[in-house]
C-alpha positions as CSV (number, residue, x, y, z in Angstrom):
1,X,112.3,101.9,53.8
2,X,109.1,100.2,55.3
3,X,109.6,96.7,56.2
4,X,107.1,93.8,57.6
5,X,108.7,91.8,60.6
6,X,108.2,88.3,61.1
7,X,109.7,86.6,64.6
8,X,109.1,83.1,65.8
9,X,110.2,81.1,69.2
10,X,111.7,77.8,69.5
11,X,111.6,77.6,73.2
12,X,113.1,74.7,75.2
13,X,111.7,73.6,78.6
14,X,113.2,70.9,80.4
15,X,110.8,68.4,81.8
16,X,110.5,67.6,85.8
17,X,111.2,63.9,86.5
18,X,112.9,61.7,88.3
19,X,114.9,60.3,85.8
20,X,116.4,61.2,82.2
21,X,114.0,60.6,79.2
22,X,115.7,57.4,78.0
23,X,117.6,55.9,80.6
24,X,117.7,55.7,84.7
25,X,120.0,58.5,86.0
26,X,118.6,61.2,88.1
27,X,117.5,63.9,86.5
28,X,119.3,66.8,89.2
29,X,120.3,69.9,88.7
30,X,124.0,70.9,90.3
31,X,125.1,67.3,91.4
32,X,128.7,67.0,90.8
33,X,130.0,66.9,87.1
34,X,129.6,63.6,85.5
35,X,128.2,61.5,88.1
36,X,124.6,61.6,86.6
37,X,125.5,59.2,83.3
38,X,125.6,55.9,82.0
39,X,126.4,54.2,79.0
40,X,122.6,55.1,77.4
41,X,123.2,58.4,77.8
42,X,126.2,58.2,76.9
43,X,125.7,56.2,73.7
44,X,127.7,53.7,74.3
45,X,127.5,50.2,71.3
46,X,124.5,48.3,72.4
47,X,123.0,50.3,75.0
48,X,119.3,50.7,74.4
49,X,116.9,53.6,74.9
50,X,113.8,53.6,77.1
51,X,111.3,56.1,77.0
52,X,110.2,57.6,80.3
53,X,106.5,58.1,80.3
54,X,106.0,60.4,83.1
55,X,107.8,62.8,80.2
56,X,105.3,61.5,77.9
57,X,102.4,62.9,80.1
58,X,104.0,66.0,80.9
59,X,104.5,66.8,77.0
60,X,100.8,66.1,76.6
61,X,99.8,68.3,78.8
62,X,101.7,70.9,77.7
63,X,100.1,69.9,74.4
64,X,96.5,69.7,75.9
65,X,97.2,73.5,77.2
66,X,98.5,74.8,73.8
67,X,95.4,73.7,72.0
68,X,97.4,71.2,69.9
69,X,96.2,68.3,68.0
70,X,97.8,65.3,69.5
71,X,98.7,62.5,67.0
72,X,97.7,58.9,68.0
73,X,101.5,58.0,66.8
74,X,104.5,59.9,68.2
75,X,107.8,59.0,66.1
76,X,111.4,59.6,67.7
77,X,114.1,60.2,65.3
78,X,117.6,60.7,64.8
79,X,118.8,64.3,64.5
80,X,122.5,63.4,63.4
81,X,125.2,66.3,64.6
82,X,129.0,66.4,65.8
83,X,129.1,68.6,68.7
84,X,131.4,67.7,72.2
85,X,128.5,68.5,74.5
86,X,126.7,65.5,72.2
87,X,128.2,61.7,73.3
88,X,126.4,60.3,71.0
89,X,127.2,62.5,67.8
90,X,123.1,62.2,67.6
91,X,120.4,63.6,69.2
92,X,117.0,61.4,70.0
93,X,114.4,64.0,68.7
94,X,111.1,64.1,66.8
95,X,110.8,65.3,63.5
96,X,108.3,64.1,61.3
97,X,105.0,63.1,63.7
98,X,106.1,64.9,67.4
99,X,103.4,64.7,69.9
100,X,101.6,68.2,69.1
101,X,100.9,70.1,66.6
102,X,98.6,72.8,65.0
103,X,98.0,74.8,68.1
104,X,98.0,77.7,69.5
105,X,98.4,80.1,72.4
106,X,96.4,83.4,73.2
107,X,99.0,86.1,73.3
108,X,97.4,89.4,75.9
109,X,99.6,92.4,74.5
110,X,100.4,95.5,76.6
111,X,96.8,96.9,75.7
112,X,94.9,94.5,76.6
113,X,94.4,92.9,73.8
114,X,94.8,89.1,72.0
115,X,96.4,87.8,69.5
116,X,96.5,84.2,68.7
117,X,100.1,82.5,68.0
118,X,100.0,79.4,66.1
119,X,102.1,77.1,67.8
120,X,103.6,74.5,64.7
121,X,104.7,71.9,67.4
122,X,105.5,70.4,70.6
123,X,108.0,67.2,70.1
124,X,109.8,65.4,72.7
125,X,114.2,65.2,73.1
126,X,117.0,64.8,74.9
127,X,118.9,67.3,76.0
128,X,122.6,67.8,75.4
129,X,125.3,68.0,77.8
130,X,127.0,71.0,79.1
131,X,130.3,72.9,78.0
132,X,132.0,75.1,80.7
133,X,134.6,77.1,79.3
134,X,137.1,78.6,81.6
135,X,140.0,80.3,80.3
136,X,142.0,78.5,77.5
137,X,140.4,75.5,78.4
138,X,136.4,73.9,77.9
139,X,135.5,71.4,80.3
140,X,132.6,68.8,79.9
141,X,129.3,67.9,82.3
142,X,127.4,65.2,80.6
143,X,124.9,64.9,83.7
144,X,122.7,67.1,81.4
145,X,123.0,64.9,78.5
146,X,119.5,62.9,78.3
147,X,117.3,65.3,80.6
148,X,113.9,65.5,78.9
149,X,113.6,68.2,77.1
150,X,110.4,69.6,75.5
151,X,110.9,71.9,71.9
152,X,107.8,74.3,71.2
153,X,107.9,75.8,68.0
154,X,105.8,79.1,67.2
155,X,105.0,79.9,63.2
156,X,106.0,83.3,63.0
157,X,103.2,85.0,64.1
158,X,105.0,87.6,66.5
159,X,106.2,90.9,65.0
160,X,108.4,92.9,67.7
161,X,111.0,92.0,70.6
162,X,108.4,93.1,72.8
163,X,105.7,90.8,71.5
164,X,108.2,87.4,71.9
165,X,109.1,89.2,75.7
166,X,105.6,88.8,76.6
167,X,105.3,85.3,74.8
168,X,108.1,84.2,76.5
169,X,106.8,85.6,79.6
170,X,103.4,84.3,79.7
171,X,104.5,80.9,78.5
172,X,106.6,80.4,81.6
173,X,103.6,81.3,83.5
174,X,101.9,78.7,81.7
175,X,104.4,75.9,82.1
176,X,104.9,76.6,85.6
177,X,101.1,76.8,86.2
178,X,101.4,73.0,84.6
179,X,104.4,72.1,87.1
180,X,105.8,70.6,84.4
181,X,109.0,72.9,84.7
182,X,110.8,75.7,87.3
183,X,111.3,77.8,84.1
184,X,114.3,78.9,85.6
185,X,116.4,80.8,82.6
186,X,119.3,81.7,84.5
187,X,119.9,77.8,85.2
188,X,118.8,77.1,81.9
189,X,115.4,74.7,82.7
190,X,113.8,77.7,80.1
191,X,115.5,78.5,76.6
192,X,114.5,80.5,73.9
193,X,116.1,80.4,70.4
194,X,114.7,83.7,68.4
195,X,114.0,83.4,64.4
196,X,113.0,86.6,62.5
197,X,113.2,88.1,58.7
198,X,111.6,91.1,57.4
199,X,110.6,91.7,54.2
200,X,108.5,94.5,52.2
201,X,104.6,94.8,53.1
202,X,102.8,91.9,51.1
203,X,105.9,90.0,50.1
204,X,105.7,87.2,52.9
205,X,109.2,85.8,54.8
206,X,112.1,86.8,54.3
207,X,115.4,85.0,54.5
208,X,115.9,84.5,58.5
209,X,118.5,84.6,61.1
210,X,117.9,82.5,64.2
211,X,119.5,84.2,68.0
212,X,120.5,81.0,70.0
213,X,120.4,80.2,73.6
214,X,118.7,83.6,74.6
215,X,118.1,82.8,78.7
216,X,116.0,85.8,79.6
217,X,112.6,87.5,78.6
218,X,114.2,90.8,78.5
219,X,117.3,89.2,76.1
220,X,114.9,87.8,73.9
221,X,112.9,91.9,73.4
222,X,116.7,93.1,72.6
223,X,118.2,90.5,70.5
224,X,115.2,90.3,68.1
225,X,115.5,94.4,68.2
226,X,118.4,94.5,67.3
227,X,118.6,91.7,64.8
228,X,114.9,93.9,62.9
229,X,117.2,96.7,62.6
230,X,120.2,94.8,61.3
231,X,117.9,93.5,58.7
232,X,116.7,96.5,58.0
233,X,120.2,98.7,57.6
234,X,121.4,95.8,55.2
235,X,118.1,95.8,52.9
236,X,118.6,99.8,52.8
237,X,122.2,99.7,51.3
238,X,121.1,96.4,48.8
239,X,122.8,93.7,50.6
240,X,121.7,90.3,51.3
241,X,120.7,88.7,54.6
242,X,122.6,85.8,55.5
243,X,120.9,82.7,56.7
244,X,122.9,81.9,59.8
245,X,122.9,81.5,64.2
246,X,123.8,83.9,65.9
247,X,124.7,84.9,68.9
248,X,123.7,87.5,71.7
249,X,126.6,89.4,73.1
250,X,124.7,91.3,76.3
251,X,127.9,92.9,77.2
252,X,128.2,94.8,73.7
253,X,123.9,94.4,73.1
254,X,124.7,93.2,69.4
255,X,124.7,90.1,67.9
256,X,127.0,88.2,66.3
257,X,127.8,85.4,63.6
258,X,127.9,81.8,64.7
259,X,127.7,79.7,61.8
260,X,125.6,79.7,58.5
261,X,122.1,78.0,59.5
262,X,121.4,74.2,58.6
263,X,118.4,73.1,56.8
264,X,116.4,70.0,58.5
265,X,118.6,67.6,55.5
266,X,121.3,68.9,56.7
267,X,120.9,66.5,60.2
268,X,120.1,63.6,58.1
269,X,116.8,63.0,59.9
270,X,115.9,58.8,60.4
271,X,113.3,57.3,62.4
272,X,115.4,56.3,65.8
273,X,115.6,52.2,65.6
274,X,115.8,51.3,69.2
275,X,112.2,53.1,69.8
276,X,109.2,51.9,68.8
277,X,106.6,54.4,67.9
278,X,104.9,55.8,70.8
279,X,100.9,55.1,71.2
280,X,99.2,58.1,72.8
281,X,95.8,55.8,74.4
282,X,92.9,57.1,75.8
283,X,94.1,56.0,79.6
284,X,96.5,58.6,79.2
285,X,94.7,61.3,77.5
286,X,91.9,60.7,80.2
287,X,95.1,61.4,83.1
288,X,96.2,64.1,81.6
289,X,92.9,65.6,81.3
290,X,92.0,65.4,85.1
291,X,95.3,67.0,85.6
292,X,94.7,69.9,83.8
293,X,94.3,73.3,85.7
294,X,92.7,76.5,85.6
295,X,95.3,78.7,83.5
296,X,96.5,82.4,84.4
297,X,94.7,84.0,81.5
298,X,91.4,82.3,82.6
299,X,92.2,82.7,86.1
300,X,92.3,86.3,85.8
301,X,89.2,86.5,84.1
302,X,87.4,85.4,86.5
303,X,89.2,87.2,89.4
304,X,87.7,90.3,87.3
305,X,84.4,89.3,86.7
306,X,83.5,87.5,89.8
307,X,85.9,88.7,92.9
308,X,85.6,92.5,91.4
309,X,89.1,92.9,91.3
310,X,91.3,95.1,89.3
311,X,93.5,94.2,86.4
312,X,96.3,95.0,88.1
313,X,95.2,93.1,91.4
314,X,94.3,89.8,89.1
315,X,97.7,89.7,87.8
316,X,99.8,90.0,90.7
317,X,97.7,87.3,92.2
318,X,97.8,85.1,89.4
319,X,101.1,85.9,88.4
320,X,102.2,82.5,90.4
321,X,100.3,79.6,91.0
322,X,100.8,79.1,94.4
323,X,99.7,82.8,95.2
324,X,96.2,81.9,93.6
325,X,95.7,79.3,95.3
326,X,96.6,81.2,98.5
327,X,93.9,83.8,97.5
328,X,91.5,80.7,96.5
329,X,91.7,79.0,100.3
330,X,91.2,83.0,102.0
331,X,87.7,83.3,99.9
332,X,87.0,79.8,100.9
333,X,87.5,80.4,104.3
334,X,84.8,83.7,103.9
335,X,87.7,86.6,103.5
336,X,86.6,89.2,101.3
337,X,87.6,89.9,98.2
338,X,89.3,93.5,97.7
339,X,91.1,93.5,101.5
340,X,92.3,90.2,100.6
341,X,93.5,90.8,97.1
342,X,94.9,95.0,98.4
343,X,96.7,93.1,101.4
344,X,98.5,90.1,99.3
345,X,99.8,92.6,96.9
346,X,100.8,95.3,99.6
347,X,101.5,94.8,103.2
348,X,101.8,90.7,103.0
349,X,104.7,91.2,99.5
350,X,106.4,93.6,101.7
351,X,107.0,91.8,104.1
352,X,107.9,88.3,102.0
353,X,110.0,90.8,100.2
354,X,112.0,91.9,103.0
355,X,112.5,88.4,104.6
356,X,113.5,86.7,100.7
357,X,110.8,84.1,100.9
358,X,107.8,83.2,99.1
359,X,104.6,82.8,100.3
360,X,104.3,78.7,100.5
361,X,107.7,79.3,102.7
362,X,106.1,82.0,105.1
363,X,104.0,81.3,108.4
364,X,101.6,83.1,106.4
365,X,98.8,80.9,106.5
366,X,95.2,81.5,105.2
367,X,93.8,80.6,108.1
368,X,96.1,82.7,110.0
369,X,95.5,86.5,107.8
370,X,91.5,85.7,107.7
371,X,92.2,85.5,111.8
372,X,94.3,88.7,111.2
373,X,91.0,90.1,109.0
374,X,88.5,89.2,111.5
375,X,90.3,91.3,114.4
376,X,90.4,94.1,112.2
377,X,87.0,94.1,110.6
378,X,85.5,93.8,114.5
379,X,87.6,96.4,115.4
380,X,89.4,94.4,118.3
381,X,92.6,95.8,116.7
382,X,93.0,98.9,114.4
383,X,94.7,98.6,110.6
384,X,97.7,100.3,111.5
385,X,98.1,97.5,114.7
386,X,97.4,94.9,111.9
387,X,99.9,95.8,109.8
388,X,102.4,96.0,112.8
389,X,101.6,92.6,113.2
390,X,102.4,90.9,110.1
391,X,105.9,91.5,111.3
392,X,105.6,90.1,114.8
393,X,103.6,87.1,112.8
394,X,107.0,86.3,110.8
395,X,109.3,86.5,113.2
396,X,107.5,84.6,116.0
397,X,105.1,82.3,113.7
398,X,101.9,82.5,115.8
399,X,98.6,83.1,115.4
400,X,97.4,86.5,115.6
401,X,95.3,86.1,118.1
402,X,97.6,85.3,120.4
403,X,100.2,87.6,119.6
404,X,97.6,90.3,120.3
405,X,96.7,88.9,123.9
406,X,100.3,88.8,125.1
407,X,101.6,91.9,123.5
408,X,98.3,93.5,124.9
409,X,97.6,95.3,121.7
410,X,93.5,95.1,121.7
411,X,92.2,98.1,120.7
412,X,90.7,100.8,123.1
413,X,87.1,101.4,122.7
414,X,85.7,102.3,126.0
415,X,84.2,106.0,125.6
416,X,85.1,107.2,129.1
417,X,88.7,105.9,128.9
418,X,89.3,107.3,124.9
419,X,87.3,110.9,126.7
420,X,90.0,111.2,129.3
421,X,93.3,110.7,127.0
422,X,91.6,113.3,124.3
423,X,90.9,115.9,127.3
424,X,94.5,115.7,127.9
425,X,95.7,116.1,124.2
426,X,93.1,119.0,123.9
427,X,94.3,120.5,126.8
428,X,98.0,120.6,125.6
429,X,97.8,121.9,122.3
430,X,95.2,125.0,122.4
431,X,96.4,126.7,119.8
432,X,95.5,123.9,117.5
433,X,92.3,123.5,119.1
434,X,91.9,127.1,118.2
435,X,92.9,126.3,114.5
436,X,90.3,123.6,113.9
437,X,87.5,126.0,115.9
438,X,88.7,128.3,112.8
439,X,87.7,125.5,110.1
440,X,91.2,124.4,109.8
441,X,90.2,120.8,109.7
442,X,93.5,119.0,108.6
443,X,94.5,120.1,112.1
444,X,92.6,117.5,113.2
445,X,95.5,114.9,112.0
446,X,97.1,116.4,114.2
447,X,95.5,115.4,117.1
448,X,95.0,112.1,116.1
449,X,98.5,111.3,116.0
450,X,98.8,112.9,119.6
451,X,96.3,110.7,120.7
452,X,97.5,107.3,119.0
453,X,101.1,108.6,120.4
454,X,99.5,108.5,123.7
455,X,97.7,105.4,123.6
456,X,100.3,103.3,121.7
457,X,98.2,103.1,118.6
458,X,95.7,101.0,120.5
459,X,92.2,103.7,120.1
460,X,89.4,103.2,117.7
461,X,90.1,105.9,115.1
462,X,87.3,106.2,114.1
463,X,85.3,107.0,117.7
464,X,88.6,109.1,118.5
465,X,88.1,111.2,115.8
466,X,84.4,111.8,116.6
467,X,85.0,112.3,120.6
468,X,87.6,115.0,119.3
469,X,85.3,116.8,116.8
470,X,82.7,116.8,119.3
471,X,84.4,118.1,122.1
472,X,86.0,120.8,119.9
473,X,82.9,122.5,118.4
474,X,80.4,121.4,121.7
475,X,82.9,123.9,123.3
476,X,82.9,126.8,120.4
């Protein structure tokens, strides 16, 4: 039978700071177990919250880039749960008035096209701790209990695995963009719970199952798969979906049960009594504005329209922030467009993929490839030596330049000197000379390599080619 899919995201980012949202202790990832806490975090009797406003203005901006409404009064609450990985046996949340809501997020599919998600809302918590389980035995890391931790929650706008991959995706992008996050799922600073039902055409939602704690893109496109067809193979026998959590087994690619899914009374939601409601003011609306950025999507856009480059040139480069901005600073220095964008994406990734390292971590300078442009583009050095010499930039970070006076690799363009060495290649291969007489012009790539083999790559191609041609058919 035909059925309607529904999916929506709950995805979990946790906030860049210094410290936990409510307390002091550092906020770092893989310190030794248990020596990030303290008796907030904790929840020990009589140790009081304190909010952490540089999470504040991260949320908001993250709210400001979704397109939310932000509401002048921000509520925490209680969300009360027994779990080990929980001290407190409560979690501070928001509930009721988060910081954002009613937004939404422009979704570009695989065709090209848009799609707005609604986003429902952006709210504010702490995170839990951490449960390692080894063996016959769990162990517990509290350092994670209290890192800020942002919730945004989708309506469910989405209708395939596919569409909540590139959600995911692009989100992360987003976020990253914001440098309010690493969005680093394997070390879980990005989570994704995945809720979906189906139903028949015209009849609305249908009773959901929620995948938890999905830490990949490409998890999220196969969980939710799955879980469409599950749906579907009950509905066809006359069975009933469960609401419950699951879980994704990628060893076996199924799912499986967890526990029956709670409804929101089922946490006995209160407003949190040791923090006051939160005031969003114009001062801080005004700082987050001025540290909003150009996102991808908009990025890209105008890499299209006004740098002429392709679609698939304008998302590599804006696939990272710090590329863009790499790009940015080589137009602002008068590099053009197309070689810049055709030599980030090929012979520059290469050779950052070789080496392991990004670009902000190479010797790679702007300054340094417009230096490597300008020898090329006046024909001091050929392409070929150019790319040579990306290498010889990484390994012995200096300039171009330089690297082409002491390795002596300045291209030949004296016409009596380039004469001499194609005289001698002529002279040794006859019978290709012959060939090209006889119109057999690939031949002529031939020759060329002769020649560059002969002068160490270091002769125009381009006045090489001509001195050979002429001397070939002057001769005929």
């Amino acid at each position: 039978m035909k059925y309607q899919s529904f999916v929506g995201l709950e995805i979990h980012i946790q906030l860049i700071s210094e410290t936990k949202v409510f307390c002091s202790c550092p906020n770092n990832f893989g310190d030794e177990p248990n020596t990030n806490i303290c008796p907030v975090c904790l929840g020990y009797p009589g140790a009081l919250p304190s909010l952490n406003e540089e999470a504040v203005f991260k949320a908001l901006k993250v709210c400001k880039a979704l397109n939310c409404h932000i509401n002048e009064k921000a509520v925490f609450d209680r969300k009360n749960y027994f779990y080990p990985d929980m001290p407190k046996n409560y979690q501070i949340t928001q509930f009721e008035s988060p910081f954002g809501v009613d937004g939404y997020f422009n979704l570009e599919l695989d065709d090209g096209s848009f799609k707005k998600i609604r986003i429902h809302d952006v709210h504010l918590e702490e995170d839990a701790g951490k449960m390692i389980h080894d063996g016959y035995q769990s162990r517990l890391d509290y350092n994670r209990a209290g890192t800020p931790l942002l919730e945004i929650v989708t309506e469910p706008d989405l209708v395939a695995g596919r569409d909540a991959e590139l959600f995911v995706q692009q989100f992360r992008q987003m976020v990253r963009y914001l440098e309010v996050t690493d969005g680093n799922m394997e070390e879980g600073s990005l989570r994704c719970d995945a809720n979906t039902s189906i139903n028949l055409p015209g009849m609305g939602l249908g009773t959901k199952t929620e995948v938890k704690n999905l830490n990949s893109s490409r998890f999220v496109n196969k969980a939710l798969t799955y879980e469409i067809k599950r749906h579907g193979k009950i509905l066809d026998k006359g069975g009933e979906i469960i609401q419950e959590t699951r879980l994704w087994d990628e060893k076996t690619s199924t799912s499986k049960s967890m526990r029956t899914k709670e409804d929101s009374h089922d946490y006995r939601y209160f407003p949190e009594p040791d923090l006051p409601p939160y005031r969003v003011t114009a001062e801080m609306m005004g700082k987050v504005e001025s540290a909003m950025v150009e996102l991808p999507n908009d990025r890209k856009k105008r890499y299209i329209k006004d740098q002429n480059l392709s679609v698939e040139q304008a998302a590599f480069i804006t696939g990272e922030r710090e590329t863009a901005d790499w790009f940015d600073s080589l137009l602002k220095l008068g590099a053009e467009s197309n070689q810049s964008a055709s030599w980030l994406s090929g012979d520059i990734q290469k050779v950052l993929n070789r080496e392991e390292v990004t670009l902000e971590e190479s010797p790679f300078t702007a300054e340094r490839i417009k230096e490597l442009f300008d020898l090329i583009n006046t024909k001091k050095i050929s392409n070929n030596i150019g790319k040579d010499l990306l290498q010889a930039m990484f390994k012995e970070d200096k300039d171009p330049s330089l690297l082409v006076k002491e390795k002596g690799l300045e291209q030949v363009s004296d016409t009596g000197a380039v004469e001499k060495v194609v005289d001698e290649v002529l002279a040794a291969h006859p019978a290709v000379v012959d060939a090209v007489r006889a119109g057999e012009d690939k031949q002529v790539g031939f020759l060329m390599g002769q020649l560059m083999k002969a002068t160490g790559g270091k002769v125009n191609p381009q006045m090489a080619r001509e001195i050979i041609m002429n001397k070939i058919k002057g001769s005929e």
